[in-house]
Phi, psi and omega in degrees: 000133186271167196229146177237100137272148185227102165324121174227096189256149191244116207224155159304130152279133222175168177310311196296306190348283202308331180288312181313303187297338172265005163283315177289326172300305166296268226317338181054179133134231208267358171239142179225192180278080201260157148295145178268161158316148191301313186325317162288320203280335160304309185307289180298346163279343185276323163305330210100351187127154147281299222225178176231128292251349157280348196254165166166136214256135167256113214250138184223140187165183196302151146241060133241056198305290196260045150276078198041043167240177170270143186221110170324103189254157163234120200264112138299119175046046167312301184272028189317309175289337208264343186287317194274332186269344176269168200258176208296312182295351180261321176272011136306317159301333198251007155278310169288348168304305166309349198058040175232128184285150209209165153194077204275072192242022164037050153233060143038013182115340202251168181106318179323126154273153197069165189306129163193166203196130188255152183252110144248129174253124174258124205249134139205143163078046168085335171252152158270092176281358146170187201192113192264115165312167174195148165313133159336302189279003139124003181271162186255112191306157184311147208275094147211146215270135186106344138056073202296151179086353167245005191281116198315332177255037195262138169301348164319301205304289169315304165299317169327285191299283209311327185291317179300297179328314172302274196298357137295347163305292207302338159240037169071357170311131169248342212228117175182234185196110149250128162268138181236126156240126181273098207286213169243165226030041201062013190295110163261116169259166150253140207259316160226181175217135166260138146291350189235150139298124157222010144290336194281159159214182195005293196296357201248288186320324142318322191271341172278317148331281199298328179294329145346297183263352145286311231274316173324314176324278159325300175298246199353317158315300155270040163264138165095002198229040161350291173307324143017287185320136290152083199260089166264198179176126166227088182275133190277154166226176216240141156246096185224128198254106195312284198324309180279342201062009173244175192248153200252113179307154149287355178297329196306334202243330229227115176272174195272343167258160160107149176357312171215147206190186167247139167234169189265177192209122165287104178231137202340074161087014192242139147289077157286149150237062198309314194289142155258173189218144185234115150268057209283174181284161170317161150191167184288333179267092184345297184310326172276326159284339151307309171304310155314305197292345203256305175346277163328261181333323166283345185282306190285354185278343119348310186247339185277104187321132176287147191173220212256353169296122182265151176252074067088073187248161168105237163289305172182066173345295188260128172310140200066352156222091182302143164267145172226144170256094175288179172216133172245144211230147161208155179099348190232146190274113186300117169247202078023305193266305164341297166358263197303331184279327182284322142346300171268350174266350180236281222297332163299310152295347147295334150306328191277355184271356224267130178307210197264141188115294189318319193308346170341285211290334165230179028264343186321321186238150156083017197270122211304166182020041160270123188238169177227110184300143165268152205275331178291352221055025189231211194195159197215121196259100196264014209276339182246135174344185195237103180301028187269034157305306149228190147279335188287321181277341178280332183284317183310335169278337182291304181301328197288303160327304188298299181293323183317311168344297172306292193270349210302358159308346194237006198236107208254335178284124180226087173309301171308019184254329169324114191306306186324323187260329160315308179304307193300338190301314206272343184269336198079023135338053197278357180291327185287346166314292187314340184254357162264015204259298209293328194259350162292338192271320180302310135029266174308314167311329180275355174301152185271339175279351185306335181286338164332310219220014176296320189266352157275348190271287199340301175310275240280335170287358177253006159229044143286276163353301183300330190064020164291158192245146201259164197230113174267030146231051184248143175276121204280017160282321172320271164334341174254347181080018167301089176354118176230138177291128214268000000 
């Protein structure tokens, strides 16, 4: 069946909305600025409305989208209203929750001592499309490109786009504007957030426009090609030594390249490289990254002496060295909603698995929709601990992944978008988790694809169920069935 996407972005009304649209109006080619079906546009006057009498959504796609094909919608800034209704202390709390320091007091910079210099980063869809200097009292300096210090492959540059991403992340936004000011030693606060750019003028809409039409782009590129899908990992474990109490770099043993290696850790102000890290090769199937991954576990058992050292998993065995599990996804189109399905649907029931404690490692680490892009085309999903804790949590996380991947389109629900259950995710808070969870798990069960991966899912939802906690400070070659010297 052929498929047609279609964007339905939801913006306040106002000069930028009217600038995007004659942006989108130039720009030509294979996509324009549509109408919904009379059937919908009825539905929704009959409602009131989608949205509320400040919003109103702008639908861009093929145009003959909803002309008897099947058709995709991608909800832009979905979550929009719940963002315009919070109040400035809510939305600070729930940025500082994030690990992002805020200071939203609509005072533009002034009165602040010392050297500092403000940013509007304008974001959509995950990217950062550019970062307009701007005047303490808030006008914004002349616009021009290539700019020193704005230049997109500078590290300003870099640190910038990642804090907007975040904070525009962190309230469910894809599409928008944070002003940052960048203090001395480097300290970023964010001083406000838009849902619209409004520092930008003509060219941010333009710039906005085109991302728009990659990202249709994109989706239309990878439709329809499941198999595809691509599975990597490079999840890290711990070397600690019970007789000392201290944890032993892996650097001692794990050259930094290769199947198993070291990875670095930033430790009170030092580049260490402390983690071991198991990099097995990809594969399409949970069972061939498992395999691969036993692979990996035998190359470093191997290099790592058998002796009085324990090896070490989960969140933060040891105080001061967060773990992390990564997944790398390729073949599938990184979105917003990926994210976000991968948030509630993965990293939350691995929280509820995660010991006492655990809640450590964030936000500084684990921090909902942290991704990383790959040099491969693909994307590396950081958010969760590192589930070499047991096999029943890597297959199961792997396998859980793998269908979201597939399906997550069927998967609708965002509890974390709920302020009560964001606070408990970042404190380690499991009761208000535990109680959404039963219905995120039928969720999962009702995918058409689940029986594919049942047997790797199942274990990990029933020792969700169980309320049990996994115990990181065992040594996880047992458990893996690793040779251990008695």
């Amino acid at each position: 069946m052929d498929t047609n996407h279609v964007l339905k972005i939801n913006l306040q009304r106002g000069p930028f909305r009217s600038r995007l649209l004659r942006a989108l109006e130039a720009l030509g080619g294979a996509y324009g600025v549509l109408r919904e079906p009379a059937a919908a546009s009825k539905r929704a006057s009959a409602s009131g409305g989608r949205h509320g009498t400040h919003t109103a959504e702008i639908v861009f796609g093929a145009p003959e989208a909803y002309v008897g094909q099947h058709v995709v919608e991608w909800r832009i800034n979905e979550h929009l209203d719940r963002f315009l209704a919070a109040s400035a202390n809510n939305k600070i709390a729930r940025l500082e929750a994030a690990g992002i320091p805020a200071s939203l007091d609509g005072q533009g910079g002034r009165g602040r001592r010392g050297f500092q210099r403000r940013y509007a980063v304008a974001v959509f869809h995950l990217q950062a499309l550019e970062a307009i200097p701007i005047q303490p009292g808030g006008a914004a300096l002349p616009y021009h490109r290539g700019e020193p210090g704005l230049d997109p492959e500078s590290p300003l540059w870099r640190r910038l786009a990642r804090a907007a991403v975040k904070a525009l992340y962190a309230f469910g936004l894809d599409l928008g504007e944070v002003v940052i000011r960048a203090g001395e030693e480097g300290k970023f606060t964010v001083e406000e957030i838009h849902p619209v750019p409004v520092y930008g003028e003509t060219h941010t809409a333009g710039k906005v426009a085109a991302a728009m039409t990659r990202m249709l782009a994109g989706l239309e590129a990878s439709d329809g090609r499941p198999d595809e899908i691509l599975l990597g990992m490079d999840p890290e474990f711990l070397l600690y030594d019970g007789g000392t109490g201290k944890v032993v770099p892996a650097s001692r043993y794990l050259a930094r390249r290769g199947i198993a290696g070291c990875d670095v850790l930033r430790y009170r102000g030092q580049r260490l490289y402390p983690l071991a890290e198991l990099r097995p090769e990809p594969g399409r199937e949970p069972r061939d990254l498992v395999r691969h991954l036993l692979r990996a576990f035998r190359a470093a058992q191997e290099a790592i002496p058998a002796g009085a050292l324990l090896w070490q998993a989960g969140a933060m065995p040891q105080r001061g060295f967060p773990l992390g599990g990564h997944l790398h996804l390729s073949g599938v189109p990184l979105t917003g909603e990926l994210l976000r399905t991968l948030d509630n649907y993965l990293a939350l029931p691995v929280a509820l698995l995660e010991a006492k404690g655990s809640g450590r490692r964030r936000p500084a680490y684990g921090f909902l929709g942290d991704f990383r892009l790959q040099p491969h085309g693909g994307f590396e999903y950081r958010t969760l601990p590192s589930f070499l804790i047991s096999p029943l949590v890597t297959k199961g996380a792997v396998a859980l992944a793998r269908l979201i991947a597939e399906e997550y389109r069927g998967l609708t629900k965002r509890p974390l978008q709920e302020d009560r259950l964001f606070h408990a995710f970042y404190s380690g808070n499991k009761g208000p988790l535990r109680r959404v969870w039963p219905q995120l798990a039928e969720d999962i069960k009702a995918l058409p694809g689940y029986s594919r991966y049942s047997e790797y899912i199942e274990p990990l939802l029933l020792a969700v169920e169980s309320g049990r906690a996994w115990d990181e400070s065992r040594d996880i070659r047992r458990v893996w069935r690793l040779q251990l010297d008695s």
